[in-house]
C-alpha positions in Angstrom: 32.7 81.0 17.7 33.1 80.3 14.2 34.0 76.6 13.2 37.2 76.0 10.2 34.5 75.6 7.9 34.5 79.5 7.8 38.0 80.2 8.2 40.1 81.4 5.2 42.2 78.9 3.7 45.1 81.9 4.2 44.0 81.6 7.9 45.0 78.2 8.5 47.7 78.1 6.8 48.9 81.1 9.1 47.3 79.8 11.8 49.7 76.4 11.6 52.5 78.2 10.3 52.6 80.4 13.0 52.9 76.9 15.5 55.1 75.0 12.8 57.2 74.1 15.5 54.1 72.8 17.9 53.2 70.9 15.1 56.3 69.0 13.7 57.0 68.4 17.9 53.3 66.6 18.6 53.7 65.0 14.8 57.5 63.7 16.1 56.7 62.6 19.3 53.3 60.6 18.6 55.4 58.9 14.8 58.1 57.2 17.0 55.6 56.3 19.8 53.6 54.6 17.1 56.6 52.8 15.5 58.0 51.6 18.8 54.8 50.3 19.8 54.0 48.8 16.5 57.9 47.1 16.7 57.1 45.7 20.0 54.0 43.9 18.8 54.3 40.1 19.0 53.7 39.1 15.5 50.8 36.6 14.9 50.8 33.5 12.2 48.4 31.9 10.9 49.0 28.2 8.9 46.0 26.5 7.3 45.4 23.1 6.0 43.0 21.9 2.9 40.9 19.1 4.3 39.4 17.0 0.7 35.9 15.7 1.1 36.7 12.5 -1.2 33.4 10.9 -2.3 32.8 7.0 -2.3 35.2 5.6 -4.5 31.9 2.5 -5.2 29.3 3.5 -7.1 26.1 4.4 -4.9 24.2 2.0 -7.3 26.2 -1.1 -6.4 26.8 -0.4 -2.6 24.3 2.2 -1.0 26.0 4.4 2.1 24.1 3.9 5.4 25.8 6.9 7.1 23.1 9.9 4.4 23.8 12.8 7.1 25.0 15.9 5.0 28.7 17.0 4.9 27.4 20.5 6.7 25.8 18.6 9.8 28.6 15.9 9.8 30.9 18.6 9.8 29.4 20.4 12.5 28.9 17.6 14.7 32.4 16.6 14.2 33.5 20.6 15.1 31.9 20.5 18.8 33.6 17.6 19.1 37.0 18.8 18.2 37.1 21.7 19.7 35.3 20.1 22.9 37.4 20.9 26.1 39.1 17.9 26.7 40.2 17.9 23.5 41.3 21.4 23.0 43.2 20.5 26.5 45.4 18.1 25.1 46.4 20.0 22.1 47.2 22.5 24.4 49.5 20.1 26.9 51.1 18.3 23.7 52.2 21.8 22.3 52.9 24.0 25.2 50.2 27.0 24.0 49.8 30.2 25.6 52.4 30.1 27.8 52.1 33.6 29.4 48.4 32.9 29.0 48.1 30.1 31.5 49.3 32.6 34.2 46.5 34.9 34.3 43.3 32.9 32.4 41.3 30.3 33.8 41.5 26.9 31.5 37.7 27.9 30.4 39.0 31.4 29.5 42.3 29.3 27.8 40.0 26.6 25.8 37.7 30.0 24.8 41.0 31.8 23.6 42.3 28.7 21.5 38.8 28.3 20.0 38.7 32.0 19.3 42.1 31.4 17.3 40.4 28.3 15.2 38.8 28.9 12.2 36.9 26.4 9.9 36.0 27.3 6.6 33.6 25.5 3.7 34.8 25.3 0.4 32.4 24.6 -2.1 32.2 21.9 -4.7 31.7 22.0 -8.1 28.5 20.5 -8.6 25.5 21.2 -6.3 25.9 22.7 -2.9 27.9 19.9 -1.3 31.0 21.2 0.3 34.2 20.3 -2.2 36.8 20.9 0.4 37.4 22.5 4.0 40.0 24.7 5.6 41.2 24.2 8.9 43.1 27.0 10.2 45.0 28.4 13.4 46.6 31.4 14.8 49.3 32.0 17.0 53.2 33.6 17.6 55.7 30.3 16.7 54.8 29.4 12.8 56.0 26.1 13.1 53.7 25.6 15.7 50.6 26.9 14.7 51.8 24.6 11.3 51.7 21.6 13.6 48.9 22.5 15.7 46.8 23.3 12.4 47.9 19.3 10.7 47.0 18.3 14.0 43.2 19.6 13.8 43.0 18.4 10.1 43.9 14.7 11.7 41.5 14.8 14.3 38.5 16.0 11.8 40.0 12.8 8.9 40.2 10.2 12.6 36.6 11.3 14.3 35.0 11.8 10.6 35.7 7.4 9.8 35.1 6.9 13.2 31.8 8.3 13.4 30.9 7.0 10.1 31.9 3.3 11.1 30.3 3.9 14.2 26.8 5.2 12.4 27.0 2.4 9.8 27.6 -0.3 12.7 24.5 1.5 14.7 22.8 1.1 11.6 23.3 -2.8 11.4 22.7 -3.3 14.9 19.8 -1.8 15.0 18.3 -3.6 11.7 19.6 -6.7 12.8 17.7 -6.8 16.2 14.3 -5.3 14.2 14.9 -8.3 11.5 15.2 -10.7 14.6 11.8 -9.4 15.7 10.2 -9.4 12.6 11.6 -13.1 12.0 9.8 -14.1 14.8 6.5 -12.5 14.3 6.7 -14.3 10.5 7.3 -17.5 12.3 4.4 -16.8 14.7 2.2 -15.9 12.0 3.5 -19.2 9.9 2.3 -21.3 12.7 -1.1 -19.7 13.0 -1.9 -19.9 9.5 -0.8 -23.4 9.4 -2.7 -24.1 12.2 -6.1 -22.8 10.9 -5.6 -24.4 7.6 -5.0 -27.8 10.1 -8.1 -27.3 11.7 -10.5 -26.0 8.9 -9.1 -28.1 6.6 -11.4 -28.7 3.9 -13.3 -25.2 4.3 -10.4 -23.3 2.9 -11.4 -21.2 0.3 -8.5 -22.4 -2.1 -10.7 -25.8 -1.7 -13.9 -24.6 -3.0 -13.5 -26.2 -6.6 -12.7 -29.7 -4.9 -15.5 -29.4 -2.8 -17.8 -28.2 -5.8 -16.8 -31.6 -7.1 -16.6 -33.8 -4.3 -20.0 -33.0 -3.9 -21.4 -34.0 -7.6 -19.5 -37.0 -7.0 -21.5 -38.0 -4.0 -24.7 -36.9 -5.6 -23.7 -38.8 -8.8 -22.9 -41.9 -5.9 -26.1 -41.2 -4.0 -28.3 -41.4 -7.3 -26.3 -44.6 -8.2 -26.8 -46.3 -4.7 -30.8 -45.5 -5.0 -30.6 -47.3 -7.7 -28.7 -49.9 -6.4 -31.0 -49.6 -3.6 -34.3 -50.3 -5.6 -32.7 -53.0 -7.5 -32.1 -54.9 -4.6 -35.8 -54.2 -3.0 -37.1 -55.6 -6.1 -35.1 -58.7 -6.5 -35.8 -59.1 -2.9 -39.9 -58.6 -3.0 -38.6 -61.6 -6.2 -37.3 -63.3 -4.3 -39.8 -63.2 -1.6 -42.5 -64.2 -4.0 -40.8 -67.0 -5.6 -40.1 -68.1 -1.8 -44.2 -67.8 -1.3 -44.9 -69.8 -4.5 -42.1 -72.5 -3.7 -43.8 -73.0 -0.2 -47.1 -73.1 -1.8 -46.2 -75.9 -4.1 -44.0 -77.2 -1.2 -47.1 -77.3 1.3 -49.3 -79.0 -1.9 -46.4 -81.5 -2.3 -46.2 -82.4 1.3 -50.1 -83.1 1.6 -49.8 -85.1 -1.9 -47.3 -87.6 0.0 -49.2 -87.3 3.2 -52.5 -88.6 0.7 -50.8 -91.4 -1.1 -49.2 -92.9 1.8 -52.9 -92.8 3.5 -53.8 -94.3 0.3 -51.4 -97.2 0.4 -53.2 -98.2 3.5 -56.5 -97.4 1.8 -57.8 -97.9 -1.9 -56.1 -95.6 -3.4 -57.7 -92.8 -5.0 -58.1 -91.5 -8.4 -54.8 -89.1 -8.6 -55.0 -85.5 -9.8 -52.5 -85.0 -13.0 -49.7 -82.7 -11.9 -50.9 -80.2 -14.5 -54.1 -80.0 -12.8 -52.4 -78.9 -9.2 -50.6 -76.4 -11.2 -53.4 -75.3 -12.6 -55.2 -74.6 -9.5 -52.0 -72.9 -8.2 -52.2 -70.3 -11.0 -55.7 -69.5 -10.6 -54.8 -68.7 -6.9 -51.9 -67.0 -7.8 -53.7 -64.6 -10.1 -55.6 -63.5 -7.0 -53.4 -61.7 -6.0 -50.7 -60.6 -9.2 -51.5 -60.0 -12.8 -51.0 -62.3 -15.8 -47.8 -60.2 -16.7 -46.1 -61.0 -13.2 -42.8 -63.2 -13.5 -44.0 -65.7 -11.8 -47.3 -66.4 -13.3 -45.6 -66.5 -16.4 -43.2 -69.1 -15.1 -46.3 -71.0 -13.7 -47.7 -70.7 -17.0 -45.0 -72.1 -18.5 -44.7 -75.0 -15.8 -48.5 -76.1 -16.7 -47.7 -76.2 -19.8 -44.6 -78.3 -19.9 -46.5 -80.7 -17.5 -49.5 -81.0 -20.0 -46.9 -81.9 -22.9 -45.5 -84.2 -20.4 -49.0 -86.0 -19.8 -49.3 -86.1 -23.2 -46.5 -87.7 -24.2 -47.5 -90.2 -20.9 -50.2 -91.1 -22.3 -49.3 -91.8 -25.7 -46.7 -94.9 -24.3 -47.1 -98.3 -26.1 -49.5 -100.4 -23.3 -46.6 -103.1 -23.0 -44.1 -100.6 -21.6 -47.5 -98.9 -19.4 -47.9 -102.5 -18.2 -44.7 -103.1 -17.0 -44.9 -100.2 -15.3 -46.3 -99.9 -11.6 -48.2 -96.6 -11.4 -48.2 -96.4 -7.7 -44.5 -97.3 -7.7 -43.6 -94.5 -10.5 -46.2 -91.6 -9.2 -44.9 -92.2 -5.7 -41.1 -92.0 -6.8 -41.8 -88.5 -9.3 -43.6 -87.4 -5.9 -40.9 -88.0 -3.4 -37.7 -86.2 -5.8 -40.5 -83.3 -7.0 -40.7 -83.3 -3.1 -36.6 -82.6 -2.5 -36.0 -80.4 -5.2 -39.0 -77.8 -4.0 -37.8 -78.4 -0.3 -33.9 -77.4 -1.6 -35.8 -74.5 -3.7 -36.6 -73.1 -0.4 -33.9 -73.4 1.7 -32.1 -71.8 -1.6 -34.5 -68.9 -1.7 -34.5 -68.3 1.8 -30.8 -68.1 1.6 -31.0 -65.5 -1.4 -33.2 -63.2 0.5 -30.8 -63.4 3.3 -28.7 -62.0 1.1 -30.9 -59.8 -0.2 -31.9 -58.5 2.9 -27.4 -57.8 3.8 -27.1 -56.3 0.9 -29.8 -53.8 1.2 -28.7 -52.9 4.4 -25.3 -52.3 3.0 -27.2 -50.3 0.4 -28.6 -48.4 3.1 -25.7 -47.5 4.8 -23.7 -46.4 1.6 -26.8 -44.2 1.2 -27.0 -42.8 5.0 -23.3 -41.8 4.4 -23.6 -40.2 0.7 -26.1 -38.2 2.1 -24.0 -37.6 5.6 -21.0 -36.7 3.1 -23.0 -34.3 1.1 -24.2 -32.7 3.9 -20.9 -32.2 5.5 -20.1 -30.8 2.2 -22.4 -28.3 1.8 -21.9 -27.6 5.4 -18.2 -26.2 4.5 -19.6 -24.5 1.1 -21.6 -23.1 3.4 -18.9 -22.1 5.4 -16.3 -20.8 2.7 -17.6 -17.2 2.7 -16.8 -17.0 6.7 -13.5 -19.3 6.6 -12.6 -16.4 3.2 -13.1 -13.7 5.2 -10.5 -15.0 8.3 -7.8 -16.4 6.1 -7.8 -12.9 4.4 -7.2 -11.3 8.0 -4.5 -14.2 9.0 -3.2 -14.0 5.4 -2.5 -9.9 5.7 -1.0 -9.8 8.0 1.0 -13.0 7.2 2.2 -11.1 3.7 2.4 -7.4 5.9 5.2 -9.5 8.0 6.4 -11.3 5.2 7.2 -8.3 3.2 8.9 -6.3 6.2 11.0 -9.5 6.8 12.2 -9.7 3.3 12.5 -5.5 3.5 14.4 -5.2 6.6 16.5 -8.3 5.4 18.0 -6.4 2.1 18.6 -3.7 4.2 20.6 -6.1 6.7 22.4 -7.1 3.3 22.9 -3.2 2.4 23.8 -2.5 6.0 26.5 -5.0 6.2 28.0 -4.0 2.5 28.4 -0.5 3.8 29.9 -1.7 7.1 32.2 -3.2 5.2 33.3 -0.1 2.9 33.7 2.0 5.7 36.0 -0.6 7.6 37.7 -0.6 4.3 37.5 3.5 3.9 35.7 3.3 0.6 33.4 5.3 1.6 33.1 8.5 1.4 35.8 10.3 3.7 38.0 13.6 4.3 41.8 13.6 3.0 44.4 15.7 3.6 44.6 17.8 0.7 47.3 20.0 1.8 48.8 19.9 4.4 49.8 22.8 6.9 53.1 24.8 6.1 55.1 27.0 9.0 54.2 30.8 8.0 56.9 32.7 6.7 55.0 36.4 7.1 53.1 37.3 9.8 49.2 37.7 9.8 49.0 40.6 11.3 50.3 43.1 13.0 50.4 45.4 9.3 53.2 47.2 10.2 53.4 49.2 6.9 49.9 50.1 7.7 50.1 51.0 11.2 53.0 52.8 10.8 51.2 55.3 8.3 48.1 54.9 10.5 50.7 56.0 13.4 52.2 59.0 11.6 48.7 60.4 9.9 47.1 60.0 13.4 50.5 62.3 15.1 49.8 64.8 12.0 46.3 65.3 12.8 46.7 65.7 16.3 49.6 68.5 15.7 47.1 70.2 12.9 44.3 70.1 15.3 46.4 71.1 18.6 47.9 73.8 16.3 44.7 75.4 14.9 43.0 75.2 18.4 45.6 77.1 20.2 45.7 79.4 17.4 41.5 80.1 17.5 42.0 80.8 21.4 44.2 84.4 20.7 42.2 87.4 19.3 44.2 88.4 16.5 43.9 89.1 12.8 45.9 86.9 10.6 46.0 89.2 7.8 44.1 91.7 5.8 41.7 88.9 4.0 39.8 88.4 7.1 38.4 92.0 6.6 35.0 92.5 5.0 35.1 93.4 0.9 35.9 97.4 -0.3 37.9 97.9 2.7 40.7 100.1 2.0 44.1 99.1 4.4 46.1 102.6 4.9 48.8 101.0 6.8 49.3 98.0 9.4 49.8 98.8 13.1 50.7 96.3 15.6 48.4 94.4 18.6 46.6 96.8 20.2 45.4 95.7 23.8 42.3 96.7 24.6 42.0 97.8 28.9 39.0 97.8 30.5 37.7 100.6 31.7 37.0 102.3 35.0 33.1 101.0 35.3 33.5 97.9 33.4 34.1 94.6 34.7 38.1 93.3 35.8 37.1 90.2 33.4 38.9 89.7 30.0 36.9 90.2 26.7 35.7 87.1 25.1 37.2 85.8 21.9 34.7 86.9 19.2 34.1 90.4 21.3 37.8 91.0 21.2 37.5 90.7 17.8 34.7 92.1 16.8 36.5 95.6 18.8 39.3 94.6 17.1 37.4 94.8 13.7 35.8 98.1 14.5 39.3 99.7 15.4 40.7 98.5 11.8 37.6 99.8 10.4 37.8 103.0 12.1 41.9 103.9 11.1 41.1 102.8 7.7 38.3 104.7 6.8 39.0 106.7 3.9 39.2 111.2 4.4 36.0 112.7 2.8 
């Protein structure tokens, strides 16, 4: 069979003029089905609002948003809640939608039909790629209600978008305030245990090393003084002591001196030792045991020789005055009062080195503590490198808490300030840009279009019913179809072909009837020789 790629453009134009009348009928009939069906169409609306995305009207620098979540994921967030069922339901009580709907769809298949109808669309801003603006549109048959139904979405997005950014910024400032509560009271637990290591190693802390450095050349400087002291009063006591041993020396030679001249008042007296002599003998046995250079050989010394000067002087008296004079009654008189003074000499002295003796021991003791002191000291310099090492640890984490406190409390601060714009709708937020409008032409259905669609589609059908009925008979359409150099003698009308006697009942096939059909032409054309 050959296709209408092969045909003659003659042929088809035969072919459909031939069934002009088939044609013009199916092109008729399929037109005004079209248009009626097309005019019968419910007509479909579509209103649409222009949501703004107004930025914070505060500069960021001065007060710092809490809620950071982009306008995309905001927006999406605040989408699946919109168009949530329960929602969607309520938009769909408050405006009576899809009436004829309702009877046949389940409310699933009724919330998936209305969601179907809503579209959002991103409009983008002029600088970066933060959405400027976004469209909120709806579909349906009544324009003023698709108008209201649209400024009703576009309310819903400006109500949930404050309210979920008031709710995130009030999240926020919960949630910092309770982790500042807990970090207050770790800093006040830390305070207390650094303040109560410095109370108990108080003295060892290493900002106390330079005070201890100096404590302790004070107490050395003190200790060396007090040896000093110390020395000084073991030599004024081992003084003292000797001066007490010389006094009761002279004492003792005093006391047997009276004991001799009141035997000798019973007795002839004797011949009397001059008081320079006794001393004399006093020295030599006192340089027995010390040097010449001693103290108190030299005050000895001295003492002989003030008694020889006195002897001296004694002995050059006029004889009168010597004469009037008692010896016994004068030597036992300078006896008796040289007597008292040594005796009160010694009970002085002995009284001195009683002192002496106290204020050694004090010495002592002011010595047995320097050194205790110094000791302790250099006990805690000892000390300092360990005591560094764990005030460091305590003092870490001390600053560590002390610097999340003060972090977390400016953020508190922040956190509040941007509570506060949102309550006051500073903040950034979406505004009603424009609002919906009630349609005045349908969305669709393009009648225009499907119109034309309608009466193109009945034309087609028509050409293509008309050219196959036309392919189906076995006839030539005219003398082009025949091959070139062909000579046409005359035309003759269809000629039938019968089947013969033998052959089959069956009817020719289309190209076969042809083909005989071509061969008959052929034949009654040839030219005569």
């Amino acid at each position: 069979m050959k296709n209408s790629l092969s045909t003659p453009p003659l042929s088809l134009i035969k072919m459909i003029w031939n069934r002009k009348w088939l044609l013009l009928s199916v092109w008729a009939i399929l037109s005004v089905s079209t248009v009626k069906v097309v005019y019968n169409l419910r007509p479909t609306y579509r209103a649409e609002a222009v949501v703004l995305v107004d930025s914070q009207k505060i500069p960021e620098r001065y007060v710092s948003s809490t809620v950071n979540t982009e306008v995309q994921d905001r927006l999406a967030t605040i989408s699946q809640q919109i168009l949530s069922f329960s929602r969607l339901q309520r938009v769909i009580d408050d405006f009576s939608l899809y009436p004829r709907e309702r009877k046949s769809l389940s409310p699933e298949e009724l919330i998936d039909t209305m969601r179907k109808d809503i579209n959002i669309k991103l409009e983008r801003g002029w600088t970066g790629n933060r959405p400027g603006a976004f469209r909120i549109a709806y579909s349906g048959e009544d324009p003023n209600t698709v108008a209201q139904v649209a400024n009703r979405l576009s309310v819903l997005f400006v109500d949930e978008n404050m309210r979920t950014r008031e709710v995130q910024a009030i999240g926020t400032e919960e949630f910092i305030t309770a982790q500042l509560g807990e970090a207050k009271r770790s800093l006040d637990h830390l305070e207390a245990k650094v303040s109560q290591y410095k109370l108990s190693h108080s003295g060892e802390l290493p900002e106390q090393q330079q005070s201890l450095i100096s404590t302790l050349a004070q107490l050395r400087s003190i200790l060396d003084a007090s040896r000093d002291n110390l020395n000084r009063a073991q030599d004024a006591k081992v003084t003292l002591e000797n001066n007490l041993s010389m006094t009761e020396i002279t004492l003792h030679a005093l006391e047997k001196s009276s004991a001799e001249r009141a035997q000798a008042e019973a007795a002839p007296p004797p011949r009397q030792k001059p008081e320079s002599e006794v001393l004399q003998e006093r020295y030599t046995n006192m340089l027995k045991r010390y040097s010449p250079n001693h103290p108190d050989a030299q005050a000895l010394r001295r003492a002989i020789e003030a008694a020889v000067e006195q002897e001296r002087s004694s002995a050059q008296q006029t004889p009168a005055k010597a004469a009037q004079i008692k010896p016994e009654a004068t030597g036992a008189s300078s006896n008796t009062l040289q007597l008292e003074q040594t005796r009160e000499h010694v009970r002085m002295l002995k009284s001195q080195i009683a002192q002496a003796e106290k204020e050694l021991l004090t010495r002592k003791a002011e010595q047995d503590k320097t050194l205790m002191d110094i000791s302790t000291s250099q006990d805690r310099l000892g000390r300092l490198p360990l005591r560094e090492q764990e005030m460091a640890q305590l003092l870490r984490d001390y600053e560590n808490s002390k610097s999340n406190y003060r972090m977390l409390l400016d953020k508190k601060l922040a956190a509040e300030m941007s509570t506060e714009l949102e309550r006051l709708h500073k903040s950034e937020r979406f505004t009603i840009l424009d609002p919906a409008r009630p349609p005045t032409k349908p969305m669709s259905p393009n009648r225009p279009l499907l119109y034309a669609a309608g009466c193109l589609l009945g034309l087609a059908l028509g050409v293509g019913l008309t050219l196959l009925l036309e392919s189906r008979k076995a006839v030539f359409l005219g003398e082009w179809e025949l091959p070139e150099g062909v000579m046409v003698l005359g035309r003759l009308p269809v000629v039938e072909i019968l089947p013969t006697a033998g052959s089959e009942s069956k009817k020719p096939g289309f190209w076969r009837r042809r083909r005989l059909r071509a061969e008959t032409w052929a034949t009654s054309a040839q030219p005569l020789q």
